[in-house]
N, C-alpha and C positions, 0 to 999 in steps of 0.2 A: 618290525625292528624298532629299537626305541632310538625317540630323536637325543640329540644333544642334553637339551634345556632336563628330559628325563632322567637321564644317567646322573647328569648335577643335582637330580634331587631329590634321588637315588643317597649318592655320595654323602650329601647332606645330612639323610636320615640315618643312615651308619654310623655317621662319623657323632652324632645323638646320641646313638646307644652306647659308647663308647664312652662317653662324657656321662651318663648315667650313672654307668657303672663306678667309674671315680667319683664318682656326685653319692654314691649311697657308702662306699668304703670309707669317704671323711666323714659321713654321717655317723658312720659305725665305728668310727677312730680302728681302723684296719687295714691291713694290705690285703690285697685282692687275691680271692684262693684261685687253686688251679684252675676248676673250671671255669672262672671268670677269665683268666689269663686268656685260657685257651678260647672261649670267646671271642676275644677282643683281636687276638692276632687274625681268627679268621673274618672278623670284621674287617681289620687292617689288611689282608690280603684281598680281601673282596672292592677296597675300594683302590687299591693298586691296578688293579684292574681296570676296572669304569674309568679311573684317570687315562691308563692307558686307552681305551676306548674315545674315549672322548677327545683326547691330543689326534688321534689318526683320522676322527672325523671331522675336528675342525681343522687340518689342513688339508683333507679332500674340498669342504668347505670353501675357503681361499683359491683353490686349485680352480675349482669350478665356477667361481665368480671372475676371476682373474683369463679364462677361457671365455666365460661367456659376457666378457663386460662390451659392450656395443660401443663401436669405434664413434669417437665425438664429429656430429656430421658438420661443427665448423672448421674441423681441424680438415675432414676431406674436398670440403669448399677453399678452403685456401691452395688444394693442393689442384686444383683447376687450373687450364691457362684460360689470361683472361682474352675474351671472344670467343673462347671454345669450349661446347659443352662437353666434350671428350677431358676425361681425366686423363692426369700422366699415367696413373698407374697401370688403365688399359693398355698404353704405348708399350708399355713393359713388360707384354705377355706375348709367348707365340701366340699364332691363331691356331697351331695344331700340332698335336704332339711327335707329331711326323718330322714338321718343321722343327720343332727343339730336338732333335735326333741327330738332325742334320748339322744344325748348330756345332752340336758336341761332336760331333763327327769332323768338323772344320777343326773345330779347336784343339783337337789330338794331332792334326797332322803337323810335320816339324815344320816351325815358322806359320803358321796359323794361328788368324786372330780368334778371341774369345769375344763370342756374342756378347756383347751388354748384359743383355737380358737373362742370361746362365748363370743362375747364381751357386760358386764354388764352395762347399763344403767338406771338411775334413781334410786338409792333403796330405799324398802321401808322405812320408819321408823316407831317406835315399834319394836315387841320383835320377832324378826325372824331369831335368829341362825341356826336355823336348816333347817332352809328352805333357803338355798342361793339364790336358783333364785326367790324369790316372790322378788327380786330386779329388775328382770325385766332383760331380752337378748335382743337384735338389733338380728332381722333377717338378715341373711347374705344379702348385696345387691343385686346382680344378682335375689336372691329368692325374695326378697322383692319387686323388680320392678315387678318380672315376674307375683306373687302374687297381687298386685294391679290392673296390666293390666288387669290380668285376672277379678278382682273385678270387675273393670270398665266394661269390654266387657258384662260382662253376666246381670250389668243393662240393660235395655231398655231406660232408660232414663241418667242416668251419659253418655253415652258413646257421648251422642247427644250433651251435655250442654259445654261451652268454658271452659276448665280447665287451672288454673295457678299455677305451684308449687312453695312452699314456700322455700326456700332459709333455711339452717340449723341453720344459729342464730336466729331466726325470730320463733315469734308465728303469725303473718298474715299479713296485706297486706293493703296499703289504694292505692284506685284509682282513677286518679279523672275522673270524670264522666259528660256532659252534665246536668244541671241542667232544662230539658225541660217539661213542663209541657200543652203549649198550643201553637200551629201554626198558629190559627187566625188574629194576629195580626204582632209577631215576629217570629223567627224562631231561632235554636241553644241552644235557653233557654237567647234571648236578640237579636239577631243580626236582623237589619233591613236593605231593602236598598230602596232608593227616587227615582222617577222619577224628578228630579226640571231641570229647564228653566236654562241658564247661568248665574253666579254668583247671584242663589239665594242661603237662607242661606240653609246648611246642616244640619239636624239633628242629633246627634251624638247618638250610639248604642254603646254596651258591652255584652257579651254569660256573661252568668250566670255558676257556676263549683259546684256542689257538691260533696262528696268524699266516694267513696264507699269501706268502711273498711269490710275485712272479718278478722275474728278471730277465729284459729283454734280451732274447740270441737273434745269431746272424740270418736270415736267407738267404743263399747268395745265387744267382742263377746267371748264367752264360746263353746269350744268343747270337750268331753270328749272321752276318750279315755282306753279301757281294757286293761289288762295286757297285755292279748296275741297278740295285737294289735300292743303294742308297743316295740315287742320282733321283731318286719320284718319294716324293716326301709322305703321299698316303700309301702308296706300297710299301711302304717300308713300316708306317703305323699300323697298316693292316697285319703283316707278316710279325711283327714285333709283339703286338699284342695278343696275338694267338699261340706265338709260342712261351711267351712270357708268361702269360696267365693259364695257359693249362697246366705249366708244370711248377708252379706256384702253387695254384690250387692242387697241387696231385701232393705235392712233397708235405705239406700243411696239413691235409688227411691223412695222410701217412704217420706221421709224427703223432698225430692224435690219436692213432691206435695203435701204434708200433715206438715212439720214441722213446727213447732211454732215457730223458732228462739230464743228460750229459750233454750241453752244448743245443740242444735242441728240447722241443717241448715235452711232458713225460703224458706220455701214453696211456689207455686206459688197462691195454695188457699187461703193462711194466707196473702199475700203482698199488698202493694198498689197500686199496679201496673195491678192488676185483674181489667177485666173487664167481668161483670157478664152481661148475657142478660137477658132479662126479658119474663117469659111465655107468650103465648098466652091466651087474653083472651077466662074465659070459660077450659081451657085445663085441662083436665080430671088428677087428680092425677098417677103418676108415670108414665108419657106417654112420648114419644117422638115424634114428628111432620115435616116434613116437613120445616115448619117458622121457626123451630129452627133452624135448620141447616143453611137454609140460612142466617137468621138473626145474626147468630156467625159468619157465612162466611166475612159478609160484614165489620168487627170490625174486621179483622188485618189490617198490615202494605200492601197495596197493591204492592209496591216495593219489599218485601222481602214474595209473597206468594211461591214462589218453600221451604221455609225452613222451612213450616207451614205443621204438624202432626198432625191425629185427633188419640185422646186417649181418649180410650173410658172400661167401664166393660163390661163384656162379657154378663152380664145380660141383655143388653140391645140389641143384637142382634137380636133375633127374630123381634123386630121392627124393628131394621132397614132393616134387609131383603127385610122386605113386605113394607118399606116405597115408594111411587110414586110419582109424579108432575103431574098434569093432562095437558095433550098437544089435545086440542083440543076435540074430542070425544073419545079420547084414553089417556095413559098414557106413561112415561118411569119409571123406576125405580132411585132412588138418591144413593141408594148404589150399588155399585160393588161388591158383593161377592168374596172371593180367587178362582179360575178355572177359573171366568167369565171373567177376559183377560188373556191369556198363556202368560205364566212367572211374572204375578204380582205377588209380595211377601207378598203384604197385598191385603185391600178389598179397595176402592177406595172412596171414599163420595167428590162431588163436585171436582173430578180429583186429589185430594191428600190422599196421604196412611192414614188408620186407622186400626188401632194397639191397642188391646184387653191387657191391665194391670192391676193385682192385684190393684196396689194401688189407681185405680179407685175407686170412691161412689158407693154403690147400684142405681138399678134405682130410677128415683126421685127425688134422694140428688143432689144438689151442687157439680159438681166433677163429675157426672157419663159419662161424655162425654165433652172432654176438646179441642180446635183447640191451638194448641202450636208451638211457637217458641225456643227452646232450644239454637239451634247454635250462634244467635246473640242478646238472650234476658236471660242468666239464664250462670253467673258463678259458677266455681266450684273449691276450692281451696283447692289444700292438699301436704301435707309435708313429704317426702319419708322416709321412714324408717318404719316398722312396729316392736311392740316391743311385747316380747311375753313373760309370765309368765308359770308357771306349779306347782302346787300344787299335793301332794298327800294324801291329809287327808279328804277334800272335799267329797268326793266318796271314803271313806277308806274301808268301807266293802262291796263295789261290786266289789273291786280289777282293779277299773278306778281311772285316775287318769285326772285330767283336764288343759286342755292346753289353757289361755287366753291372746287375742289379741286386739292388742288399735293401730285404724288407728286416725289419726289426720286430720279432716276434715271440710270444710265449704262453705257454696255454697248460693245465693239468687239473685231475680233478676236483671238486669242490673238497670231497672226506678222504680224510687221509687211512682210513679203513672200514670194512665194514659193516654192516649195524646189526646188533643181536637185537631181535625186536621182542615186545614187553611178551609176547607167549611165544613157547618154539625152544627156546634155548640156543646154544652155539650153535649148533648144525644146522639153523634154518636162517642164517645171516641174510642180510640183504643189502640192495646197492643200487644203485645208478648206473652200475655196469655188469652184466651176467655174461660168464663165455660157460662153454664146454671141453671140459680136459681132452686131452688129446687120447686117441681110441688107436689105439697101435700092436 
């Protein structure tokens, strides 16, 4: 990718040739013919562009210096008491997030005080005196990283896909992005290059940029919690966190393969950038084959096959067990099962892992077996801080009380469709994401 300082000079040499071509028309005591016109606009478009480029990376730029500017260690010397090498700002922290649970748990109840140290964010509006924290707490940060991480690791799929966090004044993000669609002819989404002979003419080329905005949505997830629960502060961390982060990380993969990008993240089923194979003719409803596999096989990026996952429902194992290739008067087997190489972590299908997830189709459907790219085809965008509510009225007569959490999240493909590669034509597209039509 080019840096800044390039793009300006870049822009610079365009905006040259532009200046030439007026520079040889007063030469020539003439207005400029069409295809000089036409020229010059597509220079002027071209540098519309790179400006555009260049504005979105120098306040990433700022963004990022202003994030990573290192706090001045006289300004946290001052904030010292003097005789004690304990900062305030330690004083200011639970020791565990069990304990900040409990806090907010006090502070909901009517006539209950609010910890110091709970710092209130967003409240609601409507009639909620008595309820102070339905205005919502910031989990402390240390917890709050630690809790996300954890969110992330325990997907199967977040953990794989490029994440970018959003900066604290910011609800999301635009990027600019390759605007490529087909390799047949150009390449980059515009860029071409000539073989030609000495001082013939050159044909002039421009990459195409579209801009891939994400916009943070809600997570919202509900844990409830008994009395007695919430009377032992690491019980309650321990149980909170288990159910917090499993269905966090669950609802997060899900959305990455199934979301509709309506209020949640768009999925890789839902995009345009899917590339779907088509059954074998004849192929027996809810089956799987042989020709599919290969057939998905051969529609990724061949460059980028080591970062290619088969995700697959677990329904669909028993075929592929027993699936084979016939070699001659004999066969081999296409899938690797787990033991069948010492120390593989998954089962193997055409020399790349496959990995059994929930948020797979049943067999048959669309989705029940997918060859994916994550790491360099599927971001994922989210904004630190998780904010937590707690009610006690909810579950008022099972003596629970509910503790609710809102992660700010957003994630979809890198292409917004996908790629006819330079030999093959339409029909042999490819992508970052391959499924299987549905066999019905």
């Amino acid at each position: 990718m080019k840096t800044i300082s390039q793009y300006k000079e870049d822009i610079a040499a365009l905006m040259k040739k532009a200046s030439d071509i007026d520079s040889q028309c007063e030469i020539e005591n003439r207005e400029p013919t069409s295809a000089e016109l036409t020229i010059k606009n597509e220079i002027l478009d071209t540098v519309d562009e790179y400006r555009a480029v260049v504005k979105t990376m120098e306040r990433q730029e700022r963004m990022r210096e202003a994030i990573e500017k290192p706090h001045d260690p006289a300004t946290l010397e001052n904030k010292k008491p003097k005789g004690s090498g304990i900062q305030v700002a330690d004083k200011d922290k639970f020791n565990s997030f069990g304990e900040q649970l409990a806090a907010v748990m006090r502070a909901g109840m009517p006539g209950g005080s609010v910890d110091k140290r709970l710092t209130v964010k967003n409240a609601a509006t409507g009639l909620n005196e008595t309820v102070s924290s339905d205005g919502g707490f910031l989990v402390q940060q240390d917890y709050s990283a630690e809790l996300l991480k954890e969110v992330i690791n325990t997907g199967v799929l977040a953990q794989r896909c490029r994440r970018i966090p959003i900066s604290a004044n910011s609800n999301g993000i635009k990027i600019p992005g390759v605007d490529e669609t087909s390799r047949a002819s150009t390449r980059s989404g515009g860029v071409v290059a000539y073989w030609k002979d000495e001082a013939a003419l050159k044909t002039a080329s421009r990459p195409k940029f579209r801009m891939i905005e994400l916009s943070l949505k809600k997570l919202i997830g509900l844990c409830y919690a008994t009395d007695e629960l919430l009377g032992d502060g690491p019980a309650l961390e321990a149980f909170v966190k288990m159910a917090f982060v499993d269905e966090f990380g669950f609802q997060i993969d899900d959305a990455i393969i199934n979301g509709t990008g309506a209020g949640m993240p768009l999925g890789v089923l839902n995009a345009g950038s899917l590339v779907t194979v088509s059954k074998e003719t004849g192929q027996a409803a809810a089956t799987l084959v042989t020709e599919n596999i290969v057939k998905m096989y051969s529609r990724r990026f061949a460059s980028k096959t080591n970062n290619y996952i088969w995700f697959y429902n677990q329904s669909i194992e028993p075929q592929l067990m027993t699936m084979s290739v016939s070699v001659g008067t004999g066969g081999g087997p296409v899938y690797m099962p787990p033991g069948g190489l010492n120390s593989a972590p998954y089962g193997m299908l055409l020399g790349r892992p496959a990995i059994a997830i929930e948020q797979a189709a049943a067999l048959g459907t669309i989705g029940d077996i997918m060859f994916c790219d994550f790491s360099d085809g599927y971001l994922l965008a989210e904004k630190g801080g998780l904010k937590t509510d707690m009610s006690i009225h909810v579950q008022f007569l099972y003596d629970e009380s509910v503790f609710r959490f809102v992660l700010r999240i957003d994630g979809q493909p890198v292409r917004a469709s996908a790629l006819t590669p330079y030999k093959g034509g339409s029909g042999a597209t490819q992508s970052h994401f391959i499924a299987l039509e549905t066999r019905s």
